[in-house]
N, C-alpha and C positions, 0 to 999 in steps of 0.2 A: 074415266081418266086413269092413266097406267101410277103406281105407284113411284115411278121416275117424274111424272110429271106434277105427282101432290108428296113432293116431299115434305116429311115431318107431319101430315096428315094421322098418319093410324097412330100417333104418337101412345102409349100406352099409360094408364094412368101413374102416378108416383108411386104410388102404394104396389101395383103389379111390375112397377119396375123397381122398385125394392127388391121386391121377390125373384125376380129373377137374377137378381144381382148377389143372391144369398146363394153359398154353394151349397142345402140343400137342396137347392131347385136342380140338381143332377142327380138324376135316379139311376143309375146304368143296371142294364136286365142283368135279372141272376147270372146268367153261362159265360156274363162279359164281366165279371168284378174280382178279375185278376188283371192285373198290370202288361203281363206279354198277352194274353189274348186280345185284348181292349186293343192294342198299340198294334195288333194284325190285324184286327178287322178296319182301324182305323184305314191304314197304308192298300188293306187287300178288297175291301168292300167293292162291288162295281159300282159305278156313278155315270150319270150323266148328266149335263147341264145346258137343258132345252132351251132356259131364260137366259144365257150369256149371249150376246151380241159377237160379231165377228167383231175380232182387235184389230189396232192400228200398229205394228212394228216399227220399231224407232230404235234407232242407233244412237248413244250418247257416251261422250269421249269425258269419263270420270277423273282422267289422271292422265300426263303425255304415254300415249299408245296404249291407254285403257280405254275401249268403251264395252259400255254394256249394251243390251239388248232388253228395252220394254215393250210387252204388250198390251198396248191401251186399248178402256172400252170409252168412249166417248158418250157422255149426255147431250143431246142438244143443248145450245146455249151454256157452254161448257164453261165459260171462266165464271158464270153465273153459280156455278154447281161445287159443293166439295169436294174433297180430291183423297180416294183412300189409295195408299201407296202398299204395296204387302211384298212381303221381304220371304221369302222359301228358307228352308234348313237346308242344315248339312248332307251333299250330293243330291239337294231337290233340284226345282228349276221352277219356273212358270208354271208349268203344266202339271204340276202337283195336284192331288184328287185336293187337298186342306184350303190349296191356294183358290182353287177353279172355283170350287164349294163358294169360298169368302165371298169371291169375288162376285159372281151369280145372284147373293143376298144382297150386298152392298148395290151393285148396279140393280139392281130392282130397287131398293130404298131410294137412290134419288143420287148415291156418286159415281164421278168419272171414276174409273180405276187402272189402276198400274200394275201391272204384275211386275216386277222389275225380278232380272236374272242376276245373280251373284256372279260376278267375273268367272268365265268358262263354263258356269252352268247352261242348261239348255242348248246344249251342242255348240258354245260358241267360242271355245278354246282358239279357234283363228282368228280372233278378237284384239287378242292381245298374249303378248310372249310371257305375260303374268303368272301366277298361281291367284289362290284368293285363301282370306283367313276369318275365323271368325270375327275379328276386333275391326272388320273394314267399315265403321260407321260413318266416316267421309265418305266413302260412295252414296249412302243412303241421303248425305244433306247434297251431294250434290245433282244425285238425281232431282229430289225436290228441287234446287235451284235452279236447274236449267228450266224442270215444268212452270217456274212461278214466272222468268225473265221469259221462253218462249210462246206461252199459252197467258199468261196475264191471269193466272190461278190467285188466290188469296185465302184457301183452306184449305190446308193438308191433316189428315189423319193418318202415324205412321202404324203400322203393324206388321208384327214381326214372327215370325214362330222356329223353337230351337232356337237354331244357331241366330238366325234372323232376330228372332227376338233379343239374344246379346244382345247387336247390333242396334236395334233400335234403344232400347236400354239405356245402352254406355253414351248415345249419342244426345239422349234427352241429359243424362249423367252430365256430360260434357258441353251444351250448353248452362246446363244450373238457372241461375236465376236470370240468365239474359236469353232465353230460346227467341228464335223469330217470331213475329206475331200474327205469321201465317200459319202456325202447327199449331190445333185446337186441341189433339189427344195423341198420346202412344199406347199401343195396347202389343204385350207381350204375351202369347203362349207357347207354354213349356221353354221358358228360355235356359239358354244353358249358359246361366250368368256365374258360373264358377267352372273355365272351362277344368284346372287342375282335379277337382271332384267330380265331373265328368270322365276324363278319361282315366279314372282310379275305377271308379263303377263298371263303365267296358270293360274292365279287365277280368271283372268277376267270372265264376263260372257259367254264371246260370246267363251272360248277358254274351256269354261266345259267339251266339247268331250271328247279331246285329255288332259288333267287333268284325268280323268275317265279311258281311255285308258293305262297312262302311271301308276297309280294309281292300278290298277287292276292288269297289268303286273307283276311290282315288289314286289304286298303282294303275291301272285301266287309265284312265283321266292321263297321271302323271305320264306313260306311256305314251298317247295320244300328241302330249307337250313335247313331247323328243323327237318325236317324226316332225311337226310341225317349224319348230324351233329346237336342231338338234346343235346351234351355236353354246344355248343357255340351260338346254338338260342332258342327263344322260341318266341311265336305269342304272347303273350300276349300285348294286346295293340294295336295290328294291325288293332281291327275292326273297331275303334275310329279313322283311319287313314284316310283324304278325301283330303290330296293333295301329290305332292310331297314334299313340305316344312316339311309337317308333317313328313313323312316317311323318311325324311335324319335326322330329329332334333331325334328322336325315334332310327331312327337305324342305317343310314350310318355314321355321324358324330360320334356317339359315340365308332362305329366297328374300325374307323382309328383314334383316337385317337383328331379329330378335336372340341371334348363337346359339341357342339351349331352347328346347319345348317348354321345361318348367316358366324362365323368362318368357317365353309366348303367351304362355297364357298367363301371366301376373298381368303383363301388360295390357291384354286385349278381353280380359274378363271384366264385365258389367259391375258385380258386386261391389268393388269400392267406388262404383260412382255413383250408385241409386240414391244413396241419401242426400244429393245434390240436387234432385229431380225436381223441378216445382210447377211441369206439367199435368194436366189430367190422365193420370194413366190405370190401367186395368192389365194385371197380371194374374193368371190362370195357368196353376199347377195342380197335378192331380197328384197325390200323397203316395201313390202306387205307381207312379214313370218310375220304368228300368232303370233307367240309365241318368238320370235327373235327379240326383240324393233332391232329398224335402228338405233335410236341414238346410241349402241353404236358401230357402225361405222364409226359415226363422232368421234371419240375422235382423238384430236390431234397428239396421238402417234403411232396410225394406219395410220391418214392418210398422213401425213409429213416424214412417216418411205418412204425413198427413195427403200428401197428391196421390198418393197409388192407392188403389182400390186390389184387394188381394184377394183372389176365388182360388182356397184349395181343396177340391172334393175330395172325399175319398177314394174316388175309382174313376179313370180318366185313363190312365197309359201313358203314353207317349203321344200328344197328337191324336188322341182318341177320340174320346168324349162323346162316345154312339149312345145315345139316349134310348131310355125303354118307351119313353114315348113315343106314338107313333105320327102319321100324319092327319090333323084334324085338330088336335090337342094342343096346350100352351099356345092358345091366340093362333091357330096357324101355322106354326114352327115344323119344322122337319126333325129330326132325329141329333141332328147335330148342331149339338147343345152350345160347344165355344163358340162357331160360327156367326151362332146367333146372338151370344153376345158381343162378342166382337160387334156386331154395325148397331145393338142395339147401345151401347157404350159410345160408340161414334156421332151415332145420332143426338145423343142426349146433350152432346157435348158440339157441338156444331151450331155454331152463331147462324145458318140457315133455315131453323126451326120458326 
Protein backbone atom coordinates (compact mmCIF):
# COMPACT_ATOMS: atom_id res chain seq x y z
CA UNK A 1 0.00 0.00 0.00
CA UNK A 2 1.59 3.33 -1.46
CA UNK A 3 1.80 6.05 1.37
CA UNK A 4 -1.05 8.16 -0.68
CA UNK A 5 -3.16 5.49 -0.22
CA UNK A 6 -2.41 4.81 3.98
CA UNK A 7 -2.56 8.35 4.76
CA UNK A 8 -1.52 9.31 8.42
CA UNK A 9 -0.40 5.59 8.73
CA UNK A 10 3.51 6.17 9.49
CA UNK A 11 2.22 8.87 11.71
CA UNK A 12 5.44 9.35 14.03
CA UNK A 13 5.13 8.99 17.67
CA UNK A 14 4.44 12.52 19.86
CA UNK A 15 7.47 12.53 21.53
CA UNK A 16 9.62 12.04 17.91
CA UNK A 17 7.32 14.68 16.63
CA UNK A 18 8.21 17.03 19.39
CA UNK A 19 11.53 16.48 18.20
CA UNK A 20 11.53 17.26 15.15
CA UNK A 21 9.43 20.29 15.68
CA UNK A 22 12.45 21.65 18.10
CA UNK A 23 15.00 23.72 15.85
CA UNK A 24 17.72 21.66 17.06
CA UNK A 25 16.66 18.99 15.15
CA UNK A 26 18.55 21.05 12.12
CA UNK A 27 22.13 20.28 11.92
CA UNK A 28 23.35 21.88 8.72
CA UNK A 29 27.03 20.33 7.59
CA UNK A 30 30.03 22.33 8.64
CA UNK A 31 30.90 23.93 4.78
CA UNK A 32 26.96 25.02 4.87
CA UNK A 33 26.66 27.17 8.35
CA UNK A 34 26.92 30.43 6.56
CA UNK A 35 23.85 32.15 5.38
CA UNK A 36 24.95 33.03 1.53
CA UNK A 37 26.32 29.45 0.94
CA UNK A 38 23.29 27.68 2.61
CA UNK A 39 20.81 30.00 0.36
CA UNK A 40 23.10 28.81 -2.88
CA UNK A 41 23.04 25.38 -2.44
CA UNK A 42 19.57 25.65 -1.51
CA UNK A 43 18.30 27.63 -5.10
CA UNK A 44 21.61 25.77 -7.01
CA UNK A 45 21.57 22.08 -5.62
CA UNK A 46 20.46 19.65 -8.76
CA UNK A 47 17.15 17.80 -7.80
CA UNK A 48 15.03 15.64 -9.22
CA UNK A 49 11.54 14.33 -8.27
CA UNK A 50 10.84 10.78 -9.54
CA UNK A 51 7.78 10.55 -7.01
CA UNK A 52 5.80 13.60 -8.49
CA UNK A 53 3.00 12.62 -10.69
CA UNK A 54 2.29 14.44 -13.95
CA UNK A 55 -0.06 17.77 -13.05
CA UNK A 56 -3.26 18.85 -14.06
CA UNK A 57 -3.02 22.85 -15.45
CA UNK A 58 -5.89 25.01 -14.72
CA UNK A 59 -6.51 28.46 -15.47
CA UNK A 60 -8.34 30.42 -12.64
CA UNK A 61 -9.69 34.13 -13.21
CA UNK A 62 -8.57 35.52 -9.48
CA UNK A 63 -9.76 39.22 -10.13
CA UNK A 64 -11.64 40.71 -13.66
CA UNK A 65 -8.72 39.80 -16.21
CA UNK A 66 -6.63 38.12 -13.64
CA UNK A 67 -6.08 34.48 -13.90
CA UNK A 68 -3.57 32.49 -12.63
CA UNK A 69 -2.11 29.29 -13.74
CA UNK A 70 -2.07 26.00 -11.24
CA UNK A 71 -0.51 22.94 -11.30
CA UNK A 72 -2.30 20.12 -9.85
CA UNK A 73 -1.31 16.74 -8.55
CA UNK A 74 -4.40 14.74 -8.11
CA UNK A 75 -5.02 11.77 -5.40
CA UNK A 76 -7.46 9.42 -6.30
CA UNK A 77 -10.67 10.09 -4.63
CA UNK A 78 -9.59 13.60 -4.47
CA UNK A 79 -12.36 15.65 -2.41
CA UNK A 80 -11.83 12.69 0.00
CA UNK A 81 -7.98 13.84 0.34
CA UNK A 82 -6.43 17.15 1.90
CA UNK A 83 -5.45 19.86 -0.22
CA UNK A 84 -1.76 21.46 0.26
CA UNK A 85 -1.82 24.75 -1.62
CA UNK A 86 1.98 26.20 -1.90
CA UNK A 87 2.48 29.73 -2.74
CA UNK A 88 6.51 30.37 -4.54
CA UNK A 89 8.64 33.75 -3.64
CA UNK A 90 9.76 36.51 -5.24
CA UNK A 91 10.40 35.93 -9.17
CA UNK A 92 9.82 31.92 -8.29
CA UNK A 93 7.08 30.14 -10.02
CA UNK A 94 5.74 26.50 -9.74
CA UNK A 95 8.73 25.05 -10.85
CA UNK A 96 10.73 26.07 -8.13
CA UNK A 97 13.44 23.21 -6.79
CA UNK A 98 11.55 24.30 -2.70
CA UNK A 99 8.10 24.16 -4.30
CA UNK A 100 8.60 20.72 -6.53
CA UNK A 101 10.66 19.18 -3.29
CA UNK A 102 7.22 20.27 -1.03
CA UNK A 103 5.19 18.98 -3.23
CA UNK A 104 6.90 15.51 -4.06
CA UNK A 105 6.73 14.86 0.03
CA UNK A 106 3.26 16.06 0.46
CA UNK A 107 1.75 13.96 -2.48
CA UNK A 108 3.41 10.90 -1.18
CA UNK A 109 2.03 11.61 2.36
CA UNK A 110 -1.50 11.37 1.06
CA UNK A 111 -2.31 15.26 -0.44
CA UNK A 112 -3.80 16.68 -3.64
CA UNK A 113 -1.42 19.52 -4.29
CA UNK A 114 -1.37 22.92 -6.04
CA UNK A 115 1.48 24.65 -7.03
CA UNK A 116 -0.26 27.77 -7.68
CA UNK A 117 1.76 30.61 -9.74
CA UNK A 118 1.80 34.22 -8.48
CA UNK A 119 0.30 36.58 -11.23
CA UNK A 120 2.92 36.47 -14.39
CA UNK A 121 5.04 34.13 -12.69
CA UNK A 122 5.82 30.83 -14.61
CA UNK A 123 5.88 32.54 -18.06
CA UNK A 124 2.35 33.70 -17.69
CA UNK A 125 2.55 37.54 -18.03
CA UNK A 126 -0.09 36.97 -21.07
CA UNK A 127 -2.53 36.20 -18.38
CA UNK A 128 -3.27 39.22 -17.34
CA UNK A 129 -2.16 43.18 -18.11
CA UNK A 130 -1.29 43.09 -14.22
CA UNK A 131 1.87 43.26 -12.20
CA UNK A 132 1.84 41.24 -8.92
CA UNK A 133 2.93 42.29 -5.35
CA UNK A 134 3.76 40.84 -2.25
CA UNK A 135 0.46 41.66 -0.16
CA UNK A 136 -1.73 39.70 -3.06
CA UNK A 137 -3.38 37.34 -0.26
CA UNK A 138 -6.76 37.58 -2.02
CA UNK A 139 -5.41 35.57 -4.73
CA UNK A 140 -4.40 32.82 -2.32
CA UNK A 141 -8.19 32.74 -0.64
CA UNK A 142 -9.39 32.77 -4.02
CA UNK A 143 -7.52 30.20 -5.42
CA UNK A 144 -8.62 28.06 -2.54
CA UNK A 145 -12.24 29.13 -3.25
CA UNK A 146 -12.66 28.28 -6.54
CA UNK A 147 -10.75 24.45 -5.37
CA UNK A 148 -13.43 24.09 -2.52
CA UNK A 149 -16.78 25.35 -4.94
CA UNK A 150 -15.14 23.29 -8.21
CA UNK A 151 -13.55 20.12 -6.72
CA UNK A 152 -15.93 19.74 -3.47
CA UNK A 153 -12.38 19.92 -1.38
CA UNK A 154 -13.03 20.62 2.55
CA UNK A 155 -9.22 20.74 3.63
CA UNK A 156 -6.85 23.10 2.72
CA UNK A 157 -3.30 23.47 4.13
CA UNK A 158 -1.93 26.94 2.94
CA UNK A 159 2.03 27.23 2.53
CA UNK A 160 3.98 29.80 1.72
CA UNK A 161 7.71 30.50 1.33
CA UNK A 162 9.37 34.33 1.22
CA UNK A 163 7.34 36.34 -0.45
CA UNK A 164 4.56 33.57 -0.52
CA UNK A 165 4.70 33.06 2.88
CA UNK A 166 3.72 37.05 3.45
CA UNK A 167 1.05 36.20 1.65
CA UNK A 168 -0.22 33.30 3.43
CA UNK A 169 0.50 35.10 6.69
CA UNK A 170 -1.39 38.45 6.29
CA UNK A 171 -4.12 36.22 4.81
CA UNK A 172 -4.63 33.99 8.01
CA UNK A 173 -3.77 37.74 9.74
CA UNK A 174 -6.87 38.93 7.80
CA UNK A 175 -9.17 36.35 8.52
CA UNK A 176 -8.45 36.38 12.65
CA UNK A 177 -10.80 34.69 14.42
CA UNK A 178 -13.43 33.83 11.62
CA UNK A 179 -10.84 31.74 8.96
CA UNK A 180 -13.03 29.17 6.91
CA UNK A 181 -13.45 26.02 8.33
CA UNK A 182 -11.89 24.43 5.48
CA UNK A 183 -8.08 25.71 6.25
CA UNK A 184 -6.62 23.24 9.01
CA UNK A 185 -2.94 24.98 8.91
CA UNK A 186 -0.73 27.78 7.40
CA UNK A 187 2.83 27.21 7.32
CA UNK A 188 5.17 30.03 6.44
CA UNK A 189 8.96 29.72 5.50
CA UNK A 190 11.37 32.46 5.38
CA UNK A 191 8.55 34.96 5.12
CA UNK A 192 9.40 38.19 4.31
CA UNK A 193 6.74 39.63 6.69
CA UNK A 194 8.34 43.04 7.06
CA UNK A 195 8.61 43.83 3.55
CA UNK A 196 10.21 47.60 4.49
CA UNK A 197 13.27 45.61 6.39
CA UNK A 198 13.61 43.61 3.63
CA UNK A 199 14.39 45.84 1.10
CA UNK A 200 16.72 47.86 3.70
CA UNK A 201 18.81 44.33 3.98
CA UNK A 202 19.17 44.10 -0.10
CA UNK A 203 20.55 47.07 0.04
CA UNK A 204 23.43 45.96 2.01
CA UNK A 205 26.68 45.30 0.67
CA UNK A 206 27.48 42.04 1.22
CA UNK A 207 23.57 41.25 -0.19
CA UNK A 208 24.38 43.07 -3.97
CA UNK A 209 24.14 39.46 -5.68
CA UNK A 210 20.83 38.75 -4.90
CA UNK A 211 19.60 42.82 -5.17
CA UNK A 212 21.16 42.27 -8.79
CA UNK A 213 19.50 39.06 -9.39
CA UNK A 214 16.13 39.97 -8.21
CA UNK A 215 16.70 43.46 -9.93
CA UNK A 216 17.38 42.19 -13.29
CA UNK A 217 14.56 39.53 -13.01
CA UNK A 218 11.59 42.03 -12.67
CA UNK A 219 13.01 44.87 -15.32
CA UNK A 220 13.21 41.53 -17.74
CA UNK A 221 9.49 40.63 -16.62
CA UNK A 222 8.52 44.41 -16.44
CA UNK A 223 9.99 44.48 -20.18
CA UNK A 224 8.12 41.56 -21.27
CA UNK A 225 4.60 43.55 -19.78
CA UNK A 226 5.26 46.42 -22.47
CA UNK A 227 5.55 44.38 -25.46
CA UNK A 228 2.64 42.44 -24.32
CA UNK A 229 0.51 45.29 -23.01
CA UNK A 230 2.33 48.46 -24.44
CA UNK A 231 -1.25 50.43 -23.85
CA UNK A 232 -0.45 50.07 -19.80
CA UNK A 233 3.51 50.09 -19.66
CA UNK A 234 6.42 51.58 -20.85
CA UNK A 235 10.33 51.12 -19.81
CA UNK A 236 10.98 54.38 -19.53
CA UNK A 237 12.94 54.88 -16.33
CA UNK A 238 13.77 51.36 -15.94
CA UNK A 239 17.41 51.86 -16.79
CA UNK A 240 17.86 54.24 -13.80
CA UNK A 241 16.43 51.35 -11.74
CA UNK A 242 19.42 49.62 -9.15
CA UNK A 243 17.26 48.14 -6.40
CA UNK A 244 14.08 46.61 -5.68
CA UNK A 245 13.07 49.75 -3.62
CA UNK A 246 13.58 51.54 -6.79
CA UNK A 247 11.52 49.50 -9.00
CA UNK A 248 8.26 49.17 -6.56
CA UNK A 249 8.54 53.21 -5.96
CA UNK A 250 8.62 53.47 -10.07
CA UNK A 251 6.34 50.86 -10.75
CA UNK A 252 4.52 48.36 -8.46
CA UNK A 253 3.36 51.00 -5.92
CA UNK A 254 1.98 53.21 -8.36
CA UNK A 255 0.26 50.00 -10.70
CA UNK A 256 -1.83 49.03 -7.37
CA UNK A 257 -2.79 52.26 -6.34
CA UNK A 258 -0.32 52.16 -3.06
CA UNK A 259 1.83 56.08 -4.52
CA UNK A 260 5.09 55.48 -2.60
CA UNK A 261 7.04 51.99 -1.96
CA UNK A 262 7.30 52.88 1.64
CA UNK A 263 3.22 52.82 1.68
CA UNK A 264 3.56 49.48 -0.29
CA UNK A 265 4.79 47.82 1.86
CA UNK A 266 3.20 49.19 5.41
CA UNK A 267 0.26 48.10 3.62
CA UNK A 268 1.04 44.70 2.17
CA UNK A 269 3.52 43.38 5.00
CA UNK A 270 2.19 40.40 7.29
CA UNK A 271 3.59 41.72 10.55
CA UNK A 272 0.85 43.80 11.96
CA UNK A 273 -1.57 41.10 11.33
CA UNK A 274 0.10 37.91 12.78
CA UNK A 275 -1.07 38.62 16.21
CA UNK A 276 -4.61 38.19 14.83
CA UNK A 277 -3.78 34.55 13.67
CA UNK A 278 -5.81 31.86 15.47
CA UNK A 279 -4.96 29.17 12.88
CA UNK A 280 -2.41 26.27 13.42
CA UNK A 281 0.48 27.74 12.01
CA UNK A 282 4.37 26.93 11.76
CA UNK A 283 6.90 29.56 10.74
CA UNK A 284 10.62 28.58 10.07
CA UNK A 285 13.26 31.22 9.87
CA UNK A 286 16.82 30.63 9.97
CA UNK A 287 18.71 33.44 12.28
CA UNK A 288 21.41 33.54 9.32
CA UNK A 289 18.80 34.51 6.00
CA UNK A 290 20.62 37.49 4.10
CA UNK A 291 18.04 39.18 3.30
CA UNK A 292 15.26 38.12 6.10
CA UNK A 293 16.53 40.48 9.41
CA UNK A 294 15.50 37.82 12.44
CA UNK A 295 14.51 40.69 14.39
CA UNK A 296 11.57 40.60 12.93
CA UNK A 297 10.72 37.39 14.49
CA UNK A 298 11.18 38.67 17.72
CA UNK A 299 8.20 40.89 17.56
CA UNK A 300 6.06 40.31 20.36
CA UNK A 301 2.86 39.53 18.24
CA UNK A 302 4.59 36.57 16.47
CA UNK A 303 5.93 35.42 19.25
CA UNK A 304 3.35 35.48 22.27
CA UNK A 305 0.60 34.46 19.33
CA UNK A 306 -0.14 31.10 21.13
CA UNK A 307 -1.31 29.44 17.26
CA UNK A 308 2.20 29.81 15.60
CA UNK A 309 4.52 27.32 16.26
CA UNK A 310 8.14 29.30 15.49
CA UNK A 311 11.34 27.11 14.33
CA UNK A 312 14.46 29.41 14.13
CA UNK A 313 17.73 27.47 13.71
CA UNK A 314 20.70 28.88 13.47
CA UNK A 315 21.71 28.00 10.02
CA UNK A 316 19.20 27.69 7.25
CA UNK A 317 19.76 30.76 4.65
CA UNK A 318 17.32 31.68 2.78
CA UNK A 319 15.10 28.88 1.70
CA UNK A 320 18.00 26.46 2.62
CA UNK A 321 17.68 24.14 5.18
CA UNK A 322 20.25 21.37 3.30
CA UNK A 323 20.46 19.11 6.29
CA UNK A 324 23.89 17.15 7.19
CA UNK A 325 21.80 14.31 7.34
CA UNK A 326 21.87 12.04 4.98
CA UNK A 327 19.37 9.63 3.26
CA UNK A 328 18.32 6.58 5.61
CA UNK A 329 18.46 8.91 8.86
CA UNK A 330 15.44 10.84 10.85
CA UNK A 331 12.83 8.07 9.92
CA UNK A 332 13.58 8.20 6.30
CA UNK A 333 13.75 11.96 5.60
CA UNK A 334 15.93 13.36 2.95
CA UNK A 335 18.22 16.22 3.43
CA UNK A 336 15.65 18.75 3.39
CA UNK A 337 14.93 19.57 6.62
CA UNK A 338 11.85 22.45 6.14
CA UNK A 339 10.21 20.31 3.54
CA UNK A 340 9.78 17.78 5.79
CA UNK A 341 8.39 19.69 8.26
CA UNK A 342 6.38 21.49 6.35
CA UNK A 343 3.90 18.04 5.47
CA UNK A 344 4.97 16.75 8.79
CA UNK A 345 3.16 20.03 10.53
CA UNK A 346 0.31 19.40 7.98
CA UNK A 347 -0.21 16.17 8.72
CA UNK A 348 -0.43 16.51 12.39
CA UNK A 349 -2.91 18.94 11.85
CA UNK A 350 -5.22 17.41 9.30
CA UNK A 351 -8.73 16.25 10.64
CA UNK A 352 -7.77 13.04 8.00
CA UNK A 353 -5.63 11.32 10.37
Amino acid sequence: MSDAENFGSARPSAQAEATRFDPSSFVAPWFLRNGHLMTFAGALWPRRFPALPDSEARLVEVAPEVRLRLDIHWQPRRASRPTLLLVHGLEGSSQSNYVRGTAEKAWRAGFNVVRMNVRNCGDTEHLTPSLYHSGLSGDVRAVAEHLRATESLTEFHLVGFSMGGNMVLKLAGEWGAHPPGEVASVVAVCPSLDLARCADALELPANRLYQWRFVGSLKARLRRKARLFPRFYQADGLGRVRTVREFDDLFTAPHFGFGTAANYYRQASALPLVGNIKLPTLTIAAQDDPFIPFDSFRQPALVENPNITLLTPEHGGHVGFFASRGPGSAGGEDRYWAENRIVEFCRSHSQRR
